[in-house]
Every structure is written in structure tokens, then in C-alpha cells.
C-alpha positions, -999 to 999 in steps of 0.1 A, spaced: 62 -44 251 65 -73 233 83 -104 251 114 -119 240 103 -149 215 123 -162 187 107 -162 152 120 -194 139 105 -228 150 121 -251 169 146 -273 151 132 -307 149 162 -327 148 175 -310 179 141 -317 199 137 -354 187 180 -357 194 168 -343 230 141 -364 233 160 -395 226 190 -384 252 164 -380 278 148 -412 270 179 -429 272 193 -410 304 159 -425 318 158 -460 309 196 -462 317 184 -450 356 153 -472 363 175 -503 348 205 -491 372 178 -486 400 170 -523 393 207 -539 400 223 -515 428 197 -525 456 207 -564 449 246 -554 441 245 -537 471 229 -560 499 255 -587 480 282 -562 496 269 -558 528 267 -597 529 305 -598 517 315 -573 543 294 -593 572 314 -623 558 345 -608 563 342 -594 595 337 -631 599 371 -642 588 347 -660 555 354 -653 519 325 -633 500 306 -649 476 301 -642 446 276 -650 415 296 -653 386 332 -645 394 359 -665 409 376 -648 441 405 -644 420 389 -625 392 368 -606 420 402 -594 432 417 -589 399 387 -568 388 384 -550 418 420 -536 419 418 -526 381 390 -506 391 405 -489 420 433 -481 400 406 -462 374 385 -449 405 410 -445 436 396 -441 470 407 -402 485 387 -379 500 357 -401 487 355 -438 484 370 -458 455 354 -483 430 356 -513 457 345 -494 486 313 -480 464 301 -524 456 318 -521 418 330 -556 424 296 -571 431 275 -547 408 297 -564 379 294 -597 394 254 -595 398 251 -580 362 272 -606 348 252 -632 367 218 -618 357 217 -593 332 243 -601 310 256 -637 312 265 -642 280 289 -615 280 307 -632 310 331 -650 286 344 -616 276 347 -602 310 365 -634 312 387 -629 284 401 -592 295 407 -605 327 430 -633 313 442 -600 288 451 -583 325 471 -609 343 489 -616 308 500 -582 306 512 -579 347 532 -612 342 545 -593 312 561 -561 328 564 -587 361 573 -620 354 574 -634 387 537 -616 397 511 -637 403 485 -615 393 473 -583 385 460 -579 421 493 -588 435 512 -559 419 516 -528 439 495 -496 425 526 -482 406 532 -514 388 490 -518 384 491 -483 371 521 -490 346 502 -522 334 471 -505 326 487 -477 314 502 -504 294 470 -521 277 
């Protein structure tokens, strides 16, 4: 009995598409395995900080835009049954990229952050940031932008 085999070769777009994917899927994990460990002990030193009564520390952002940042992306990844954005180091991953990595995109990190706190003050004149609005108002805002 013969087994199962298909006449036709394999499509060589579709294998070197694959091989590229995989590539990519690959080089994207060893350069993420290269910034979590930092971004992460930079969290646990923020959280010993705070259990302190000190501020964090950051690399390249300002508390304010560490706070502004952080509750943008708790609004995109909330905590429930799992933790949110924050809880996960988001915060300080970004802020260690933007410190090591990718520097020179700091001024556009910079620049939607501004984008942000314009558009909160917009639907909430008197708000003094995006991180002071309550979720329902941060939701509305980005659902605004």
C-alpha cells in the first residue's frame, strides 16, 4: 500500500514565506529575552521603592509620563482574572527600551503622550492628566484618539 504523499512539490514561496515568519518569530524572542530580565528587576526595584514610601525610578520617563503611560495601557490590557499591563512591568519594559534600545524614538513616545493629555483635557477641561481621569473617561478618551 502506498503511503499518502502528494505529487506536487512544495510551493517555494510558501516555504521561504515560512521560513522568514519563523525567523522573525525567533529573532523577535531572543531580542525580547534580552530586555524583560532588566525591565523586570527595574520593577521589582520600583516595587521595593514603594513599599518604602520612595518614588520609582525610571530611565527615560518622567513619573508623570510613567503614570500617564501606564494607565493608557491598563486601559488596553486591564487587570481581571490575570494581571494588567502595569502589574505585568509594561511601564518599565517601555521605559528601559526607550532608554536603551530605542532612544531616538523617545521623542515620539514623547509626542503621543503630549497627543494623550491634549485629548483628556479636551473631553475634561479641568483634568489634569490622562492618569487623573477615571477608567470611563480614560476609555472614552482613547476611544477618542
Amino acid at each position: 500500500m502506498r503511503e499518502s504523499v502528494s505529487d506536487s512539490p512544495p510551493d517555494p514561496v510558501r516555504s521561504r514565506r515560512d521560513f522568514i515568519a519563523l525567523l522573525g518569530t525567533t529573532a523577535s524572542t531572543a531580542w525580547l529575552a534580552t530586555i524583560w530580565p532588566p525591565a523586570i528587576a527595574d520593577a521589582r526595584g520600583a516595587a521595593q521603592a514603594a513599599s518604602h514610601g520612595q518614588t520609582p525610578r525610571y530611565r527615560a520617563l518622567t513619573e508623570q509620563q510613567a503614570e500617564d503611560f501606564g494607565a493608557a495601557a491598563d486601559r488596553i490590557i486591564p487587570r481581571d482574572d490575570v494581571p494588567g499591563a502595569r502589574d505585568v512591568g509594561v511601564v518599565f519594559f517601555a521605559d528601559h527600551l526607550l532608554a536603551t534600545f530605542a532612544p531616538t524614538r523617545k521623542p515620539a513616545f514623547d509626542r503621543a503622550l503630549v497627543a494623550l493629555n491634549q485629548a483628556a483635557r479636551k473631553r475634561v477641561p479641568n483634568a489634569t492628566s490622562f492618569a487623573s481621569l477615571p477608567p470611563i473617561q480614560q476609555d472614552e478618551t482613547l476611544r477618542s484618539i
